[in-house]
C-alpha positions as a Markdown table, in Angstrom:
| # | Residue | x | y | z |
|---|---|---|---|---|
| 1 | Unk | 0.0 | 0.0 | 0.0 |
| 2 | Unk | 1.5 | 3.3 | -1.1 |
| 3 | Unk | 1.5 | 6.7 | 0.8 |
| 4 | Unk | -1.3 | 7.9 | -1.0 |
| 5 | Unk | -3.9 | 5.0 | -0.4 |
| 6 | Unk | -2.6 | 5.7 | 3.6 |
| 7 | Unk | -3.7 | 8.9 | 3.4 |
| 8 | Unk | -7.0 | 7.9 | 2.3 |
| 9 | Unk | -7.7 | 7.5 | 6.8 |
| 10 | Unk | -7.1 | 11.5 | 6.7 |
| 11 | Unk | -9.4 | 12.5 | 4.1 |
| 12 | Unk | -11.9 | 15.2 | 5.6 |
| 13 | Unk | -9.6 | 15.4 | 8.9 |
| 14 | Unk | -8.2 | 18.9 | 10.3 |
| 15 | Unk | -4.6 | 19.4 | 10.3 |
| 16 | Unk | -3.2 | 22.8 | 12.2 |
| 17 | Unk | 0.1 | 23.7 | 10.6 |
| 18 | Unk | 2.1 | 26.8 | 12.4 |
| 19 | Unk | 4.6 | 28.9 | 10.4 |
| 20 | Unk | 2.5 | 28.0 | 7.3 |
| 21 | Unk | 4.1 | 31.4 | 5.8 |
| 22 | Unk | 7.4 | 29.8 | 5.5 |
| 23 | Unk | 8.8 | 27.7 | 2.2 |
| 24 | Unk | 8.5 | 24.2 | 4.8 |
| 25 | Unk | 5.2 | 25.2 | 6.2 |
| 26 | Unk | 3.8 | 26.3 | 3.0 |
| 27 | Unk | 4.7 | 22.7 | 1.5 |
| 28 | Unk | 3.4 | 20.9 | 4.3 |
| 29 | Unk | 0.2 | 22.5 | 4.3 |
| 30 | Unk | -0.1 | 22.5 | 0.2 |
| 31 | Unk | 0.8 | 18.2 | 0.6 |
| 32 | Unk | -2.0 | 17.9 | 3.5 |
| 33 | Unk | -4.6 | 19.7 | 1.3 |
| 34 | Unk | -3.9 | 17.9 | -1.8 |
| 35 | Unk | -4.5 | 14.5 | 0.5 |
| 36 | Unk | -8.0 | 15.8 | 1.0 |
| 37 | Unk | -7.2 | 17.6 | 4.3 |
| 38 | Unk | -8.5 | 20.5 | 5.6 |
| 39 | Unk | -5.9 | 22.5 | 6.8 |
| 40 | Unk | -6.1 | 25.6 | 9.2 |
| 41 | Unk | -2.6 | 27.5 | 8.5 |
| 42 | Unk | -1.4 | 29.6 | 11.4 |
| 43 | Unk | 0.7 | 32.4 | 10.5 |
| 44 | Unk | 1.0 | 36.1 | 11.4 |
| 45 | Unk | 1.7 | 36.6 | 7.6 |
| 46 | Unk | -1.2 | 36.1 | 5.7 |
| 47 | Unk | -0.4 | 37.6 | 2.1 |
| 48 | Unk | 1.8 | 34.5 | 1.5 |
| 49 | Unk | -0.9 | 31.7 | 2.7 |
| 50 | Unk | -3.5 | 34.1 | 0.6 |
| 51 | Unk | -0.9 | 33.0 | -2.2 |
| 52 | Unk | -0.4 | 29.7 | -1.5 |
| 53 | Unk | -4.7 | 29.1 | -0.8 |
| 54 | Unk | -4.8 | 30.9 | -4.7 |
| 55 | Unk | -2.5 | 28.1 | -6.1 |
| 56 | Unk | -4.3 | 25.6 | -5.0 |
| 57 | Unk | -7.3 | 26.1 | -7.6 |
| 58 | Unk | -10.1 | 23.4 | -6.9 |
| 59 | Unk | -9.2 | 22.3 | -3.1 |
| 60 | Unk | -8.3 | 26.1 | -2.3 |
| 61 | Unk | -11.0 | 26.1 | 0.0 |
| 62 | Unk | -9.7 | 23.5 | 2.2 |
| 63 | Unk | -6.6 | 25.9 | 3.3 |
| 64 | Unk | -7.9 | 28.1 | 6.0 |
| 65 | Unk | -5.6 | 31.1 | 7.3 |
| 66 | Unk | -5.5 | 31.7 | 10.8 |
| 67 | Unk | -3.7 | 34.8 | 11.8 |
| 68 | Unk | -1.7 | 33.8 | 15.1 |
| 69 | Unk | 1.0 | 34.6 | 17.3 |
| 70 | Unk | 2.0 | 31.5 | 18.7 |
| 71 | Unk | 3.8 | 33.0 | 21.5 |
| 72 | Unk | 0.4 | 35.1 | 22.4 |
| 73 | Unk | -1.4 | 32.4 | 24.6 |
| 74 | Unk | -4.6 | 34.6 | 23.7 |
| 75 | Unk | -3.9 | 33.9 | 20.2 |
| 76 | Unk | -3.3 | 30.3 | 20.7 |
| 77 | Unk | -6.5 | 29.7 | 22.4 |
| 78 | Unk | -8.8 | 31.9 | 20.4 |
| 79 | Unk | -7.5 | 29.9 | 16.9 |
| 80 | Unk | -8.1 | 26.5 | 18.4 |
| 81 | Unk | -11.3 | 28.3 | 19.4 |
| 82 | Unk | -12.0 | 29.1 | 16.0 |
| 83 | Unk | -11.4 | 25.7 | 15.0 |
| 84 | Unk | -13.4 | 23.8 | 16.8 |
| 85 | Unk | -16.1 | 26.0 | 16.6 |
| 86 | Unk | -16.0 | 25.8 | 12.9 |
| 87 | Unk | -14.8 | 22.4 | 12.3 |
| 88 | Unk | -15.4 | 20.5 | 15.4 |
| 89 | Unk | -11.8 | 20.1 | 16.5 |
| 90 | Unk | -7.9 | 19.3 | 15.2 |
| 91 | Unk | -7.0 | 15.9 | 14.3 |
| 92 | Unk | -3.3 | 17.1 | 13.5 |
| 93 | Unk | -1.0 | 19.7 | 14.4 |
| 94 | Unk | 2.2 | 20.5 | 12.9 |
| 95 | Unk | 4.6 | 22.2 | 14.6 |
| 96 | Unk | 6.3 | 24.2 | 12.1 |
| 97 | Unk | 6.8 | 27.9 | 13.8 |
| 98 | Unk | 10.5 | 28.4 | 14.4 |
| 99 | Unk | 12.9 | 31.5 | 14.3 |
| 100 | Unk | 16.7 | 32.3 | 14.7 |
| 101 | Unk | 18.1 | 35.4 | 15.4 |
| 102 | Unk | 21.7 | 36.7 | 14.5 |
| 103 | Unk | 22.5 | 37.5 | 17.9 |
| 104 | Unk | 25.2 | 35.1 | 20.0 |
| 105 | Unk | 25.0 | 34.5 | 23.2 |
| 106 | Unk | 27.6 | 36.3 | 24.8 |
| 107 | Unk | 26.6 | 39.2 | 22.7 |
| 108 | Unk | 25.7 | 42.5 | 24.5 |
| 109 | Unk | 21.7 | 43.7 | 24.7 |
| 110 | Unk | 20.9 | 40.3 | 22.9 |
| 111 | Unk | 17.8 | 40.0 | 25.6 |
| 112 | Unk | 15.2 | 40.2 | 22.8 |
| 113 | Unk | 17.0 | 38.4 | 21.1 |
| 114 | Unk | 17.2 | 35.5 | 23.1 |
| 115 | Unk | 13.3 | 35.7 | 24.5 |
| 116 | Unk | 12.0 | 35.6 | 21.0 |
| 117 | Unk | 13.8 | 32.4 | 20.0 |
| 118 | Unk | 12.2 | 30.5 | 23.1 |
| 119 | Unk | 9.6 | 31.7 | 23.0 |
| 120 | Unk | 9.3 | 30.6 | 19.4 |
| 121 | Unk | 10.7 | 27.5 | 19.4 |
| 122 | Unk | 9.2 | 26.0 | 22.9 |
| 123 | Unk | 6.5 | 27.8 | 24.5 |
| 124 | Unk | 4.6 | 28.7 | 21.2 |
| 125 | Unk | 5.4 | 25.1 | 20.3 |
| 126 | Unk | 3.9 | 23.9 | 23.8 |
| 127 | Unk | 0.5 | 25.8 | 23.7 |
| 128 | Unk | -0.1 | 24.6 | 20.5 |
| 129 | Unk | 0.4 | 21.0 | 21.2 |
| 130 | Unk | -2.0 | 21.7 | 24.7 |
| 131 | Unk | -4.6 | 23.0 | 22.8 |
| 132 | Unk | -4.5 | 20.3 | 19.8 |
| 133 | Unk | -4.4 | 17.5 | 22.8 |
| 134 | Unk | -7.0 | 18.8 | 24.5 |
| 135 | Unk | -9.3 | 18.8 | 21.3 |
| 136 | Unk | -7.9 | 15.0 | 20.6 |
| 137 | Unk | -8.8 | 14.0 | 23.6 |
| 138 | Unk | -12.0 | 15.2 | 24.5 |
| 139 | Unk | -12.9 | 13.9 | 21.1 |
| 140 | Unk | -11.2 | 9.9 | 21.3 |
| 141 | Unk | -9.8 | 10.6 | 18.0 |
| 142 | Unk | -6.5 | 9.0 | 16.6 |
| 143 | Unk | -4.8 | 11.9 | 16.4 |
| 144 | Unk | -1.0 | 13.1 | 15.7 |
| 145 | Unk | 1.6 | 15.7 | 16.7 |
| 146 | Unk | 4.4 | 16.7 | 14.3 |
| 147 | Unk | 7.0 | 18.8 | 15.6 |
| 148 | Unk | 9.6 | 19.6 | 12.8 |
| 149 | Unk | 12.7 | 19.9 | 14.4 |
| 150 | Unk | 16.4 | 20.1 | 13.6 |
| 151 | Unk | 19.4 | 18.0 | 12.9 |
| 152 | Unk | 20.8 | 21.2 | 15.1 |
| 153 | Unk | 18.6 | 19.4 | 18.2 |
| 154 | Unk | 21.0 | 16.3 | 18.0 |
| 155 | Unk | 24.0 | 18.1 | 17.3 |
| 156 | Unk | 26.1 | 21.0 | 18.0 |
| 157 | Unk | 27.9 | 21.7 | 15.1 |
| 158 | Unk | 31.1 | 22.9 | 14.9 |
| 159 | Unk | 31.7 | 26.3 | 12.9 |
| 160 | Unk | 34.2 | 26.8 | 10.1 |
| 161 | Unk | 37.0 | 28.5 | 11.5 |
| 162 | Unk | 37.5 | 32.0 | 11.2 |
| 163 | Unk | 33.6 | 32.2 | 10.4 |
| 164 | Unk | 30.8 | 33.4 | 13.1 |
| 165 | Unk | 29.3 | 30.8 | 15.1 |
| 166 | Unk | 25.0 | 29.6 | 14.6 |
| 167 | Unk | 23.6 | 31.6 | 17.1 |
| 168 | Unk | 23.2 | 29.0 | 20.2 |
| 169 | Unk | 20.2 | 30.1 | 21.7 |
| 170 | Unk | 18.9 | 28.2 | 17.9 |
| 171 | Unk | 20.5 | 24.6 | 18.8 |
| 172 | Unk | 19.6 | 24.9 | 22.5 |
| 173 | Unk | 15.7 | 25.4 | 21.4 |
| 174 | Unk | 16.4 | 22.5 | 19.1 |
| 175 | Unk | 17.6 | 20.2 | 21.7 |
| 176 | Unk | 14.5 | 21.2 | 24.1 |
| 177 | Unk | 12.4 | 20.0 | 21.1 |
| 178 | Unk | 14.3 | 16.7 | 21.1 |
| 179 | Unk | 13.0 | 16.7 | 24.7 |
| 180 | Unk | 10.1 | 17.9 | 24.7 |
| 181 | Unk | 8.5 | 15.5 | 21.7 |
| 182 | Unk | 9.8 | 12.5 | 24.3 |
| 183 | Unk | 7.8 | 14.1 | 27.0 |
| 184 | Unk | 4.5 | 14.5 | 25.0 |
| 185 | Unk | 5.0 | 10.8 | 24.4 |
| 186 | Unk | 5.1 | 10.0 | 28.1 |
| 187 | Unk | 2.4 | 12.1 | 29.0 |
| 188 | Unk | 0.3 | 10.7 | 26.1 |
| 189 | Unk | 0.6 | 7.3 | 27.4 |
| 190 | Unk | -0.1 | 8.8 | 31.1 |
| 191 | Unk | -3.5 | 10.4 | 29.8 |
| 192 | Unk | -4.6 | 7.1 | 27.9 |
| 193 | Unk | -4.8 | 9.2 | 24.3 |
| 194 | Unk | -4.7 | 7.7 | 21.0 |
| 195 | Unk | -2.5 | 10.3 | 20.0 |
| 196 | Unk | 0.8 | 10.2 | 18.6 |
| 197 | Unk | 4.3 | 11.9 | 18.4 |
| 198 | Unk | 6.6 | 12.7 | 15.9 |
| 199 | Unk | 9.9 | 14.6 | 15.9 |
| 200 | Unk | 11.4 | 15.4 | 12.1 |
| 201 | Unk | 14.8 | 16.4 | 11.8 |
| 202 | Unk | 16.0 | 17.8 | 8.9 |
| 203 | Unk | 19.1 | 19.1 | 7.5 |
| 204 | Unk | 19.8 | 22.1 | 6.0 |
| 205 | Unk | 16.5 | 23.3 | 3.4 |
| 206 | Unk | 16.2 | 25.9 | 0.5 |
| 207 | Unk | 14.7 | 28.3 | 1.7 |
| 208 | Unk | 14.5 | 28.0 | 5.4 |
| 209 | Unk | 15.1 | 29.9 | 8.0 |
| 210 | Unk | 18.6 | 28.3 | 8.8 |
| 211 | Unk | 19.9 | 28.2 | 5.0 |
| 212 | Unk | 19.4 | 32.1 | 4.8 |
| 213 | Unk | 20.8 | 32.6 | 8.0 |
| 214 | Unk | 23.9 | 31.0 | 8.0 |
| 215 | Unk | 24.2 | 31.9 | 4.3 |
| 216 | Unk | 24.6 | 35.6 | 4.9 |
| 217 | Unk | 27.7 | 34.9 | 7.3 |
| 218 | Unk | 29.5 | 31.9 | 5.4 |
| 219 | Unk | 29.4 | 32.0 | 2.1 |
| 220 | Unk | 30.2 | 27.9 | 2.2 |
| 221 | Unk | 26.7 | 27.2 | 3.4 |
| 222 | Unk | 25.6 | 28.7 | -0.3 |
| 223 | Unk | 27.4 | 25.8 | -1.7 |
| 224 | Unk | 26.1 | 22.8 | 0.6 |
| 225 | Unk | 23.7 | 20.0 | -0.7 |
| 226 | Unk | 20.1 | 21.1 | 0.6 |
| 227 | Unk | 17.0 | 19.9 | 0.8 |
| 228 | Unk | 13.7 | 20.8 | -0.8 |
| 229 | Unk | 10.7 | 22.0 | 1.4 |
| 230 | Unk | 8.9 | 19.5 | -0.6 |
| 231 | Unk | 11.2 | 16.7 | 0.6 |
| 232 | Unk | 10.2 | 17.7 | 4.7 |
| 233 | Unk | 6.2 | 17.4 | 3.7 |
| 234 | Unk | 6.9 | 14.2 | 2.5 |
| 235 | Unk | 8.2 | 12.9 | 5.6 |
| 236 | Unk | 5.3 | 14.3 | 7.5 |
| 237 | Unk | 2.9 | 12.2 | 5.5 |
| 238 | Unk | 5.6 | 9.0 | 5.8 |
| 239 | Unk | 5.0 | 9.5 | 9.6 |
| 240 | Unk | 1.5 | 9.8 | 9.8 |
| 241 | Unk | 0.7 | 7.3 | 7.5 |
| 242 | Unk | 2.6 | 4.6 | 9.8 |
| 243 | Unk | 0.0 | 1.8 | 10.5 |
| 244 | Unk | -1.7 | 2.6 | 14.3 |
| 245 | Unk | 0.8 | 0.5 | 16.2 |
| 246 | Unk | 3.8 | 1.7 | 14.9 |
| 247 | Unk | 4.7 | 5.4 | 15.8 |
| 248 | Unk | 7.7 | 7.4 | 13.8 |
| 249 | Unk | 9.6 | 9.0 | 17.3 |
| 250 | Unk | 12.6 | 10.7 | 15.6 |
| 251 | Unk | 13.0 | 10.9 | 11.6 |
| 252 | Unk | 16.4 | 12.4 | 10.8 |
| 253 | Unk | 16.8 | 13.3 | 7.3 |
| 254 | Unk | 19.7 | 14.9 | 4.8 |
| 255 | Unk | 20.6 | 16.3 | 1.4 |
| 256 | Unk | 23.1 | 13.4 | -0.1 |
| 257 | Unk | 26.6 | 14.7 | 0.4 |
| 258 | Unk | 25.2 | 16.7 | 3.4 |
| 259 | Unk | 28.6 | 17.3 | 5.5 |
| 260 | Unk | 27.3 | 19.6 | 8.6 |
């Protein structure tokens, strides 16, 4: 049975994607609707969902923009709100929302700096996945948390020398996702909920927010093997299309030749 006839359990379900502005969370969400998903896109951008949802032609009106702040609980809990009072709940979330800063961490008045990329990475990640666990649950459904992570959660890497360091506040968040997803896990098996887990780890991605980062301080990073956007949506269907007693915990994956 291929991915797309494992899909076919999803068909009419809700998927919540966050960060759907960006090139990965613009893909992931485009892949779910195509499945026959209806997807609710969080972003606080929403000329560049309008443009996605336009692209889309005939299934257009299964991609839904929510403008949200993830690191506003207010936010959070009015858009799961919204949600369920216009769907009936969330069956998915993906947690795509993530931001990196240029500032290190031994840099002076990097405060902001630092607050924004937890906040981010962690606490926006962790109302989300309250909110879509509380809908899950209340409802018994089979439901699924993605949280796209990093191959910088696993890894510090080391910088070129001579060339500025990835801001570590980035890899720190990273790692706390690492964390975090195996702590949903437990807790999911605590509250008896048919709901599972995911972390994806990708390398570096055209487009993302690391790639252009690190691109605009080391000039090497322009030359490295990425991935396509495209190639992280297709792991988030490989994961939630795993049969219902086998559960994807950690999915690492790399651009051939990758070397970081």
């Amino acid at each position: 049975m291929n991915i797309g006839e494992r899909m076919k359990r999803w068909e009419g379900k809700v998927a919540v994607v966050t960060g759907a502005s960006g090139a990965i969370g613009g893909a992931i969400s485009k892949e779910l609707v195509k499945a026959g998903m209806i997807v609710c896109a969080l972003a606080r951008r929403r000329d560049k969902v309008e443009k996605l949802r336009a692209s889309l032609f005939d299934v257009a009106g299964n991609l839904n923009c929510v403008e949200c702040d993830i690191t506003v609980e207010e936010d959070v809990k009015h858009a799961f709100g919204w949600i369920e009072g216009t769907y009936g709940g969330v069956d998915l979330l993906v947690n795509n929302a993530g931001v990196i800063t240029k500032c290190l961490l031994t840099e002076k008045n990097n405060t902001k700096d630092l607050y924004t990329t937890m906040e981010t990475n962690i606490i926006g990640l962790c109302l989300c996945t309250r909110e879509a666990v509380k809908s899950m649950k209340q409802r018994d459904v089979h439901g699924h948390i993605i949280n796209v992570n990093s191959i910088f959660g696993h890894k510090v890497h080391q910088a070129v020398p001579g060339t500025r360091p990835l801001n570590g506040m980035y890899p720190a968040s990273k790692f706390a996702v690492t964390a975090i997803t195996e702590c949903i896990r437990q807790e999911l098996i605590y509250l008896d909920a048919q709901v599972k887990v995911s972390s994806i780890s990708p390398g570096l991605v055209e487009g993302d927010i690391v790639a252009n980062h690190t691109a605009g301080d080391n000039d090497l990073v322009k030359y490295m093997p990425k991935l396509k956007p495209e190639d992280v949506a297709d792991a988030v269907l490989y994961a939630i299309t795993t049969p219902d007693n086998v559960q994807i915990h950690e999915l690492v994956i790399k651009p051939m030749g990758e070397f970081i």
